[in-house]
C-alpha positions as CSV (number, residue, x, y, z in Angstrom):
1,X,5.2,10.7,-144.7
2,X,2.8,8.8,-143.2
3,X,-1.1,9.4,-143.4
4,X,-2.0,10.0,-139.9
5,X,1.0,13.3,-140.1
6,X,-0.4,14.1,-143.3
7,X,-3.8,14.8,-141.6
8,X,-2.2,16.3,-138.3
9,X,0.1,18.9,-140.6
10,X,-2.5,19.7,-142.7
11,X,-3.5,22.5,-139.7
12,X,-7.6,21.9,-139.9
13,X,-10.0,20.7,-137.3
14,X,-11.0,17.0,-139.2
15,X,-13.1,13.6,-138.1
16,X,-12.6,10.0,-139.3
17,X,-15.2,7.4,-139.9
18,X,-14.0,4.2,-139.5
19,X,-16.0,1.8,-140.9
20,X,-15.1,-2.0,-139.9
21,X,-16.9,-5.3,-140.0
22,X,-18.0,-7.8,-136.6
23,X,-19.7,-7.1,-133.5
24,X,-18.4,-9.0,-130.4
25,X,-20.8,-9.9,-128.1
26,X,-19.0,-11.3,-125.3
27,X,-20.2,-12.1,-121.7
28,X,-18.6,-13.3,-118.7
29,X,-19.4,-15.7,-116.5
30,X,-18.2,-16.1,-113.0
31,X,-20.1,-19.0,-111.7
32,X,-17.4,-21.5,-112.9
33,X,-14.0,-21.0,-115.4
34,X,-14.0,-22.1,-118.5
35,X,-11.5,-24.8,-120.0
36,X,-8.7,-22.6,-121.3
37,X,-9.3,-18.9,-121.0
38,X,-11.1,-16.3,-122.1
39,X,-14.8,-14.7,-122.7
40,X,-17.6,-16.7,-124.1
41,X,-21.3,-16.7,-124.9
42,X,-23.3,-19.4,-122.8
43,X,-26.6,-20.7,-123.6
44,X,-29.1,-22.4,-122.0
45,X,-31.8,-24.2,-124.2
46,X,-34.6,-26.2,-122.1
47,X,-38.1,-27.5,-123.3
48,X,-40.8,-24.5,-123.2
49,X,-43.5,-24.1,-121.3
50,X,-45.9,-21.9,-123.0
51,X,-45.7,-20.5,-126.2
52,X,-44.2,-16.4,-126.5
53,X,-45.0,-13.9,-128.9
54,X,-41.4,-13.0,-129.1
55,X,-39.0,-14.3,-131.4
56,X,-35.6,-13.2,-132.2
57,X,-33.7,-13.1,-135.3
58,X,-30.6,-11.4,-137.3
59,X,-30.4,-9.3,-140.8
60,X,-27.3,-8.7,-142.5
61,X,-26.2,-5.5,-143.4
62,X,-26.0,-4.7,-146.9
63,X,-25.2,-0.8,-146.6
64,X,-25.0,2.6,-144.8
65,X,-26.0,6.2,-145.1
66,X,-24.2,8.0,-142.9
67,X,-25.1,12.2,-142.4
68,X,-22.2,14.7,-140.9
69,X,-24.2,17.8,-140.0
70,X,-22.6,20.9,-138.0
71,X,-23.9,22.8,-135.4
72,X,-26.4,24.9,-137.4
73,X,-27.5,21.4,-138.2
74,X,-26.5,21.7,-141.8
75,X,-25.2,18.6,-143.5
76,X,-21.8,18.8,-144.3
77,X,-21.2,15.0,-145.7
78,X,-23.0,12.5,-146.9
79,X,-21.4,8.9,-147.7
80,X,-23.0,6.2,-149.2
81,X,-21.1,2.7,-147.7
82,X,-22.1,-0.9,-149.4
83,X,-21.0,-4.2,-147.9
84,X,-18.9,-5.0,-151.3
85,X,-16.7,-1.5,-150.1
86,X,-15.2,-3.2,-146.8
87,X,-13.8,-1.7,-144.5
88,X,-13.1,2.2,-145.4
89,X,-11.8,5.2,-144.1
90,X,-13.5,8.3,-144.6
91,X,-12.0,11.9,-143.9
92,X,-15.0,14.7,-143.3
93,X,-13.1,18.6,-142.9
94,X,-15.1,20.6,-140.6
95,X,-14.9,24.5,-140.6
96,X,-15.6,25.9,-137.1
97,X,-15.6,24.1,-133.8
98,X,-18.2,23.3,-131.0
99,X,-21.0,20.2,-131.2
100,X,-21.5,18.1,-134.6
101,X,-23.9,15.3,-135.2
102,X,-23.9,12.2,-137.1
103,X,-26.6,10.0,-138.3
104,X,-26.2,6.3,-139.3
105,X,-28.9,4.5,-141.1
106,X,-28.3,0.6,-141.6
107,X,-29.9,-1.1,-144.2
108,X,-30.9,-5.2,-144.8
109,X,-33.5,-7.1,-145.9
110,X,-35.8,-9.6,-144.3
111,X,-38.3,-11.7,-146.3
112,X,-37.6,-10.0,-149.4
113,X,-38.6,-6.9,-147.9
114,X,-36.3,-3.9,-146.9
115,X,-35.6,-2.8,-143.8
116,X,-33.7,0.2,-142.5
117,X,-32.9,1.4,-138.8
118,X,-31.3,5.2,-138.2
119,X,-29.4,6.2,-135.1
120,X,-27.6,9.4,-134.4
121,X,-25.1,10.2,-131.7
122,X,-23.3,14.0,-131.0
123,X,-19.3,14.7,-130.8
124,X,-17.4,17.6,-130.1
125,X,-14.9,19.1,-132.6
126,X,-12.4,20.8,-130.5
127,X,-8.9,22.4,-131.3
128,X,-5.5,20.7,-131.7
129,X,-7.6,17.6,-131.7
130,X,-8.3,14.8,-134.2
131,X,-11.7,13.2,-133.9
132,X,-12.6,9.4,-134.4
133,X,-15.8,8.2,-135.5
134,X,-15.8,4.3,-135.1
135,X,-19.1,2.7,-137.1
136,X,-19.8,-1.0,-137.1
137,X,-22.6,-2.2,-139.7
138,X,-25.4,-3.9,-138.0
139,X,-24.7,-4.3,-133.4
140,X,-28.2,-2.1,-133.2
141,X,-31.0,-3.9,-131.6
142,X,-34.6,-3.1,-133.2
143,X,-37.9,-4.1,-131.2
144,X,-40.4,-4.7,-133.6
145,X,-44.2,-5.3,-133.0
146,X,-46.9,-7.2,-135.2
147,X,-50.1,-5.0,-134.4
148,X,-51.7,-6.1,-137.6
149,X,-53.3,-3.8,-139.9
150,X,-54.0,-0.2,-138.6
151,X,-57.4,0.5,-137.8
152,X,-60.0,1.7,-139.8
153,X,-60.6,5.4,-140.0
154,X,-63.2,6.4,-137.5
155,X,-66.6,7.6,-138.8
156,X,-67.7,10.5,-136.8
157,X,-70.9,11.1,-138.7
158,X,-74.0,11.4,-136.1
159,X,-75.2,13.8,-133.2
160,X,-73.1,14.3,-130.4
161,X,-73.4,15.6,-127.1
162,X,-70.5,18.3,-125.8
163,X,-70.2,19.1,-121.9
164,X,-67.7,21.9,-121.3
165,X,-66.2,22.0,-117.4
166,X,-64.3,24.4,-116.6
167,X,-60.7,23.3,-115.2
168,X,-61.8,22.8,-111.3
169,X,-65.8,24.2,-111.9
170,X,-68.5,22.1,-112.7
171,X,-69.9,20.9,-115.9
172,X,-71.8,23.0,-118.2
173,X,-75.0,21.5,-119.5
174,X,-74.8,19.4,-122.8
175,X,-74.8,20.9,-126.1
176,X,-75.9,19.2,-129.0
177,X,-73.6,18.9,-131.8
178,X,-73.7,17.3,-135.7
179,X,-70.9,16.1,-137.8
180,X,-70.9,15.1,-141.3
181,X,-67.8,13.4,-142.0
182,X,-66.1,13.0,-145.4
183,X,-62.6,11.2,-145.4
184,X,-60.8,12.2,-142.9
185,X,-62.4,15.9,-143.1
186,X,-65.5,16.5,-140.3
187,X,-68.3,19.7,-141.5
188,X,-70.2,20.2,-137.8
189,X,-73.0,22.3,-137.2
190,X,-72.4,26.0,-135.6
191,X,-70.0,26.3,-138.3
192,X,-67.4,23.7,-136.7
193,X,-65.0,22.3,-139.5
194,X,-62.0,19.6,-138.4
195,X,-60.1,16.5,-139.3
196,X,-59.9,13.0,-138.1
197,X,-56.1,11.7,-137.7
198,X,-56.4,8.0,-136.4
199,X,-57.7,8.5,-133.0
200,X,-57.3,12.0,-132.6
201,X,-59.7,15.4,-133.7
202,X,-58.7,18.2,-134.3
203,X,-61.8,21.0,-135.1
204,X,-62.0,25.0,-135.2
205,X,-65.0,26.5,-133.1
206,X,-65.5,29.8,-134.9
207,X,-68.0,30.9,-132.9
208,X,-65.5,31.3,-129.9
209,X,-62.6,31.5,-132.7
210,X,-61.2,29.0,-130.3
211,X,-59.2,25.2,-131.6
212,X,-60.7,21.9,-129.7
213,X,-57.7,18.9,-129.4
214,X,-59.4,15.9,-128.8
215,X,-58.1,12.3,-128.5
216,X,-61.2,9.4,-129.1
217,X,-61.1,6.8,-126.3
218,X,-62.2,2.9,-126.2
219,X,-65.9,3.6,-125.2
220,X,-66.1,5.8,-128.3
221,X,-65.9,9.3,-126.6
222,X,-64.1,12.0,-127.6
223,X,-62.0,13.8,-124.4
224,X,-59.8,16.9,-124.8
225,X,-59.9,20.3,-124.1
226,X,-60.2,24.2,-125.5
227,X,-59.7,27.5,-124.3
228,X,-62.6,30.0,-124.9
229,X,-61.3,33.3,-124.2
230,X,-58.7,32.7,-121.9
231,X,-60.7,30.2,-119.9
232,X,-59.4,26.7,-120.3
233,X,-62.3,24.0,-120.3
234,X,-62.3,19.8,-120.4
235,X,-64.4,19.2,-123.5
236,X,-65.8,15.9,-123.4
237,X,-67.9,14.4,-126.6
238,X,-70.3,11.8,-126.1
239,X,-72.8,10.3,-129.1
240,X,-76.2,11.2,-128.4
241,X,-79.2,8.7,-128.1
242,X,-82.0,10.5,-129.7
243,X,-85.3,9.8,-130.7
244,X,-86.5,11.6,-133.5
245,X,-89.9,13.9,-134.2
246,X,-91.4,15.1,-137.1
247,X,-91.0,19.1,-137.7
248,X,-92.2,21.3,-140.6
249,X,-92.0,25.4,-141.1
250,X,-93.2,26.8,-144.2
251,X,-92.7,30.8,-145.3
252,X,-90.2,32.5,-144.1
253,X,-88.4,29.2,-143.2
254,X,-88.7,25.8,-145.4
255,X,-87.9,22.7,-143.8
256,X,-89.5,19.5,-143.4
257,X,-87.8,17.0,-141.1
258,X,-87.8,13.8,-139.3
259,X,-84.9,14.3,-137.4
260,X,-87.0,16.8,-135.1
261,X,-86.0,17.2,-131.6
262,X,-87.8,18.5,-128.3
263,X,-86.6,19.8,-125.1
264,X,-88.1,21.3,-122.4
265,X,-86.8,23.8,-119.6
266,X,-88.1,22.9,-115.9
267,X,-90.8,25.0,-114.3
268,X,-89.1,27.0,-111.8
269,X,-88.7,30.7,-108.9
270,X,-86.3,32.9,-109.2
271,X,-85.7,35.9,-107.0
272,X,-85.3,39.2,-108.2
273,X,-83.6,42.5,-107.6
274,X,-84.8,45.0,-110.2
275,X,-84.6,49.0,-110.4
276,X,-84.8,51.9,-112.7
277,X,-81.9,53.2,-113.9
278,X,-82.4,57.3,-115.2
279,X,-78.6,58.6,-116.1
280,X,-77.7,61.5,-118.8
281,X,-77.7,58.5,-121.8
282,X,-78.5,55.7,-119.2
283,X,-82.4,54.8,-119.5
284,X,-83.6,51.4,-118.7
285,X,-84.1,49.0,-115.7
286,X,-81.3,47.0,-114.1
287,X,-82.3,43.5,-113.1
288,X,-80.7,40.8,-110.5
289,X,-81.7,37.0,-110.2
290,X,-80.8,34.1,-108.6
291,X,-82.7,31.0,-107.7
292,X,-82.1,31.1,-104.5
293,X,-83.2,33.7,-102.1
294,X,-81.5,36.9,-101.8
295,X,-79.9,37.4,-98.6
296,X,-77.7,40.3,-97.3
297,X,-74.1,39.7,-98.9
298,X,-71.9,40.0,-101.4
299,X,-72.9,38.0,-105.1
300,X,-70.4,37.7,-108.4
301,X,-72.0,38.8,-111.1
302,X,-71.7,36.1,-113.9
303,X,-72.9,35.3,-117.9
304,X,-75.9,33.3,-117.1
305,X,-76.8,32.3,-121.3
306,X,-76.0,28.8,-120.6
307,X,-76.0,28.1,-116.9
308,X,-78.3,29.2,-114.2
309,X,-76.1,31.5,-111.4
310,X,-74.9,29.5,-108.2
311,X,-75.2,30.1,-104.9
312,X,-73.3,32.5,-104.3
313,X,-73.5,34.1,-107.6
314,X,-76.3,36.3,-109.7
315,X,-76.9,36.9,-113.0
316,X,-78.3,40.8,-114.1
317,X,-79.3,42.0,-117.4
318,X,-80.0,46.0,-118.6
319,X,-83.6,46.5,-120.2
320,X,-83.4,49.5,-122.1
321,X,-86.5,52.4,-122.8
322,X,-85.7,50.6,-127.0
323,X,-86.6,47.5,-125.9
324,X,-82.7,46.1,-126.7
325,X,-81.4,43.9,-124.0
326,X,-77.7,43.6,-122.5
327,X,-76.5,40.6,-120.1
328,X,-73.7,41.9,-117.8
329,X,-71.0,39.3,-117.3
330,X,-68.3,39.8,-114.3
331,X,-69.0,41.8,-111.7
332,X,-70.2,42.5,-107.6
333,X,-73.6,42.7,-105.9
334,X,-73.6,43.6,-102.6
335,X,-76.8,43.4,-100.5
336,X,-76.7,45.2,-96.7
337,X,-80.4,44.8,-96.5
338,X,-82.7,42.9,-98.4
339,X,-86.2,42.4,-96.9
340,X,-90.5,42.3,-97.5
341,X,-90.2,46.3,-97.0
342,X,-86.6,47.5,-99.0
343,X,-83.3,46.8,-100.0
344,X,-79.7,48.6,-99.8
345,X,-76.8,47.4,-101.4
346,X,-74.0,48.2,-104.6
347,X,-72.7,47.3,-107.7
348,X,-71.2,46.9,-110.4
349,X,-71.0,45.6,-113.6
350,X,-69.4,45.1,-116.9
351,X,-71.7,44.2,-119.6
352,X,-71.1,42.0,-122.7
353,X,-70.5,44.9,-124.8
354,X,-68.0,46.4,-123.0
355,X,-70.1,49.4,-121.1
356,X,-70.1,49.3,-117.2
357,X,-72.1,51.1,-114.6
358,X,-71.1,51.6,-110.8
359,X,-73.9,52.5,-108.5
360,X,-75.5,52.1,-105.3
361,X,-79.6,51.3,-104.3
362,X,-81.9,52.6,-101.1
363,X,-85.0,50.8,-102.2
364,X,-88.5,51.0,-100.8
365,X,-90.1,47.4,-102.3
366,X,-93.1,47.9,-100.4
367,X,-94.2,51.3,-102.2
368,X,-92.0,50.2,-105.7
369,X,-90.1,52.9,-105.1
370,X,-86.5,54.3,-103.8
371,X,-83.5,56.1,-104.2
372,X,-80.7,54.6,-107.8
373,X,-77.2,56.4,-107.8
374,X,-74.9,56.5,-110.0
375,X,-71.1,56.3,-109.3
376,X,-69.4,56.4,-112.9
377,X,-69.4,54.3,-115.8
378,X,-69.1,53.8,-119.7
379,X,-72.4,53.3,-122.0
380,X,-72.0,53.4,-125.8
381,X,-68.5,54.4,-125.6
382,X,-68.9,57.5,-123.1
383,X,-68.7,58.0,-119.9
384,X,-71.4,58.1,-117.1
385,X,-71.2,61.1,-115.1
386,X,-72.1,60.7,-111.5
387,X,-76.0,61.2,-110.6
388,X,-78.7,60.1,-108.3
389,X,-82.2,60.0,-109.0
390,X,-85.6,59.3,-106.5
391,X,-88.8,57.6,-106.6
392,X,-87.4,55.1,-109.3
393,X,-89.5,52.1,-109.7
394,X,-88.3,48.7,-108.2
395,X,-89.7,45.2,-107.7
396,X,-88.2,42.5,-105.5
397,X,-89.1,39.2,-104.3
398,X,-90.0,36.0,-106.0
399,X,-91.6,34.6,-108.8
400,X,-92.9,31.9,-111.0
401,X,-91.3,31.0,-114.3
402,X,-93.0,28.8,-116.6
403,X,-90.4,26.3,-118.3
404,X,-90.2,26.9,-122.2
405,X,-90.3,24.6,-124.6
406,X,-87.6,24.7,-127.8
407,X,-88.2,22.2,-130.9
408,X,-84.9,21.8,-133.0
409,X,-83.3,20.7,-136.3
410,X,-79.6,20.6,-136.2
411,X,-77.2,19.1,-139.6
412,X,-73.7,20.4,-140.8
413,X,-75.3,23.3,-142.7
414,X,-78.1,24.3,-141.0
415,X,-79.4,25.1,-137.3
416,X,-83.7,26.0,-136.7
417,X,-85.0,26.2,-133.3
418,X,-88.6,27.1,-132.8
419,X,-89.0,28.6,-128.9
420,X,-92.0,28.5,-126.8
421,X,-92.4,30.9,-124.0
422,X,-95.6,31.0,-121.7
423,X,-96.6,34.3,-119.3
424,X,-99.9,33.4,-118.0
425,X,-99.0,30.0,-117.1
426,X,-97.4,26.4,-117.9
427,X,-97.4,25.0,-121.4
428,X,-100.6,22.4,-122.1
429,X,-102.8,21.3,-124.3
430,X,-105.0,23.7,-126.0
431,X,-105.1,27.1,-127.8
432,X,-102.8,29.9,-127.4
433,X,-102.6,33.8,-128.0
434,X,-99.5,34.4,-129.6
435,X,-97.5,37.1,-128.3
436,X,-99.9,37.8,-125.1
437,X,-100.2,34.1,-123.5
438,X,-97.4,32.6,-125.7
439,X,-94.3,33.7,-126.8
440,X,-92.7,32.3,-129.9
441,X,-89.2,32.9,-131.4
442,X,-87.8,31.9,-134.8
443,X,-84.3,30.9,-134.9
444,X,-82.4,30.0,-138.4
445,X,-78.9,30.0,-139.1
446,X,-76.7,28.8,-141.8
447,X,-73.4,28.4,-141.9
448,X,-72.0,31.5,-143.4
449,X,-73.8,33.3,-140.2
450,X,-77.2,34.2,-142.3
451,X,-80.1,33.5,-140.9
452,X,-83.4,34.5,-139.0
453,X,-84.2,35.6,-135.5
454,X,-87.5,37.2,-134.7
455,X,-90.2,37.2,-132.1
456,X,-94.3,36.3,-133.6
457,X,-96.2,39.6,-133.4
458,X,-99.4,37.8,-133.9
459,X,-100.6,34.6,-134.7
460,X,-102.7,31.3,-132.5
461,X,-100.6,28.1,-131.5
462,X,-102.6,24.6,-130.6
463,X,-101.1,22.4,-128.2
464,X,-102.7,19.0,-129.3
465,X,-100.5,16.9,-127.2
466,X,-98.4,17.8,-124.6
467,X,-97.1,15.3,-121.7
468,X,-94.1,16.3,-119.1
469,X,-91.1,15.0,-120.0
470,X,-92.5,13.7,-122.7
471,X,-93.0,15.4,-125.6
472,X,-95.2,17.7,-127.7
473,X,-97.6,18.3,-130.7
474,X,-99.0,21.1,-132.1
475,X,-99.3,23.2,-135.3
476,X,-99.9,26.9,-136.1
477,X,-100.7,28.7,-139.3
478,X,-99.9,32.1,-141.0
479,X,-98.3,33.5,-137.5
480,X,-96.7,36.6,-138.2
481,X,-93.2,37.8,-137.8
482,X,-90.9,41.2,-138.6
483,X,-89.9,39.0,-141.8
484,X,-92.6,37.7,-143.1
485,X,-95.3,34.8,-142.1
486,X,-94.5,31.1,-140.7
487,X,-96.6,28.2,-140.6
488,X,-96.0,24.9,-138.9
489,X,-96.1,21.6,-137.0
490,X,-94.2,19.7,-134.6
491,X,-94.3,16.4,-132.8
492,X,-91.3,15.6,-131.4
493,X,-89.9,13.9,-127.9
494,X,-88.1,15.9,-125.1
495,X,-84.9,14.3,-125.9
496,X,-81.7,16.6,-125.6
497,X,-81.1,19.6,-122.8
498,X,-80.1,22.6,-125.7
499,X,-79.0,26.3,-125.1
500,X,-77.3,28.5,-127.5
């Protein structure tokens, strides 16, 4: 009985591998017959005129691997063919029908040096059929290209600038940024950890628990994006050009640095819309502002920590009777009236905690008086009730506000920012009464999220140098805060825009 009945009788779905030596490669050409008949390979050698890149050459085949998987992608075979073998037949039983796979890898040598090339290719096993697998060692074309060695690993060590856009917005102001790296491993300050891969960075952003895919481009800057709480944003990283201060705290913070920083916020008005609020639970002041003039409309209500509100937008925050305050995030003002003599209007807001408040406003500016009611709400996790209340205090209009000053010191472990804010006028040279002309803020944080953040309840500051857009010097000693006391000094250049 012959073999190929044996295999038909034998009642099982099967595949043969046929394994067989050659390759023809055979052209025709038309333009003009050939003596005799046939196909033929014609070539054309003439004298070169410039030198290519590209050369062409063959490897024998020494052996095969070839891989049977089945549909669940499970390998059912694996034969192991050497050139010494010749040609072979190979009989793979298969156990259900539907899509199979093989994979072929061919292997030679060139130079001394091994060389292997895999190709794969999908058959269906059907029923009452017998399928043939033809393999020929070698007729597989491989494009190789000499780049050299592989770059370098990058060195992202340094200070960076970040600028956050939000898909079809505008950017966000720079945020300075520090990475330490080690290998291929990145430690960042604000608690940022990542890895370098070649020419892309990967890096977790814990404070937004958000994952930043970047990919580094020929100028050097890192481009990519990250979505911060369901808002996707371009995220572009450019290094920083910085010229460094001296900066020294001593007492409830130790540091001595000359990597200090400066920056200073522009002297500005803003226009303001602010009213007492007096509800069950609900005790504080509500406050609007804009930089532009308030006109009868309607205003989105939107986080203004690291952005100043646009046109048609406001930022509000709730001062409450403790002192703590709130910044309300999305929500609606809506002005009908807003004059020298009162204001009308609505809101509402949801604040960054979670609590809301719905309301409306009859306001008499010119007496700093009128008419808050409350339509509903939530505030520390219970609800408002609906209530009005008169003769609440309200202020509107326009006012000056002096541009603070911040001086910084940012690594991979550790963030302090020293704040200046001034309420009697700009920031110049001389001596200052800490907190009634001055306000100062210590800021410290480490890594692990300890860290300080307190306002000076008493204490003098001396401006000795101070020159817009510039820079400043100064130094203070024994200034008191809830923690303890702080002295220090600063002379440092306003070199970076920072926010928190």
């Amino acid at each position: 009985m012959s073999r190929r009945k044996v295999l038909f009788l034998a009642g099982l779905a099967a595949m043969v591998l046929l394994a067989v030596f050659g390759c023809s490669l055979l052209v025709r050409d038309d333009s003009a017959e050939p003596a005799g008949s046939g196909w033929y390979i014609k070539l054309r050698i003439q004298a070169p005129t410039a030198a290519k890149g590209i050369t062409v050459s063959e490897l024998d085949v020494t052996g095969l691997q070839i891989l049977v998987r089945d549909p669940a992608g499970d390998v059912l075979q694996t034969i192991d063919w050497a050139v010494d073998q010749g040609g072979k037949d190979y009989v793979v039983p298969v156990t259900q029908l539907g899509e199979h796979e093989i994979e072929v890898t061919h292997y030679g040598t060139r130079e001394g040096q091994p060389v292997q090339v895999t190709e794969s290719a999908t058959f269906t096993i059907r029923a009452m059929k017998i399928t043939v697998v033809d393999i020929v060692p070698g007729c597989i074309g491989v494009i190789r290209v000499d780049g050299g060695e592989p770059p370098e690993l990058v060195d992202l060590t340094g200070y960076w600038d970040a600028i956050l856009t939000p898909v079809g917005g505008t950017p966000n102001p720079p945020h300075l940024l520090y990475f330490k790296q080690t290998d291929s491993s990145l430690d960042g300050s604000d608690g940022i950890t990542g890895t370098v891969e070649r020419m892309e960075v990967t890096f977790l952003v814990p404070d937004f628990e958000a994952t930043y895919v970047g990919t580094i481009g020929p100028d050097g800057a890192i481009l990519g994006s990250i979505e911060i709480y369901g808002q996707l944003f371009e995220a572009e990283l450019r290094r920083s050009v910085l010229d460094f201060g001296t900066f020294a705290l001593s007492g409830l913070i130790d540091l001595s640095t000359d990597r200090g920083l400066g920056s200073k916020n522009e002297d500005r008005v803003t226009y303001r819309l602010d009213f007492q609020v007096q509800a069950d639970a609900v005790q504080g002041s509500l406050a609007f502002w804009s930089t532009v003039p308030l006109a009868p409309g309607t205003y989105a209500v939107v986080p203004t920590k690291d952005r100043d509100p646009g046109p048609d937008e406001v930022g509000v925050f709730f001062y409450e009777g403790s002192g703590n305050e709130r910044s309300g995030e999305p929500g609606t003002l809506t002005l009908t009236r807003n004059d020298s003599t009162g204001a009308e209007g609505s809101f509402s807001v949801l604040f960054e905690d979670g609590d809301s408040l719905m309301g409306s406003f009859d306001l008499n500016l010119a007496a700093y008086s009128g008419l808050v009611t409350i339509a509903g709400g939530y505030w520390n996790g219970a609800e408002v009730p609906p209530s009005s209340a008169n003769w609440q205090l309200c202020h509107g209009g326009s006012e000056m506000e002096w541009g603070d000053c911040e001086i910084d010191y940012v690594d991979e472990d550790l963030k302090v920012r020293l704040s200046l804010y001034p309420h009697s006028g700009p920031i110049t040279t001389g001596t200052f009464s800490v907190p009634d002309q001055l306000g100062v803020e210590a800021y410290q944080r480490f890594d692990d999220g300890s860290g300080i953040d307190g306002e000076a309840t008493s204490g003098t500051l001396v401006v000795t140098s101070f020159d817009e857009g510039v820079g400043i010097a100064g130094y203070f000693e024994s200034m008191v805060f809830p923690g303890g006391t702080l002295t220090g000094s600063f002379d440092v250049g306003f070199e970076f825009e920072g926010y928190e």
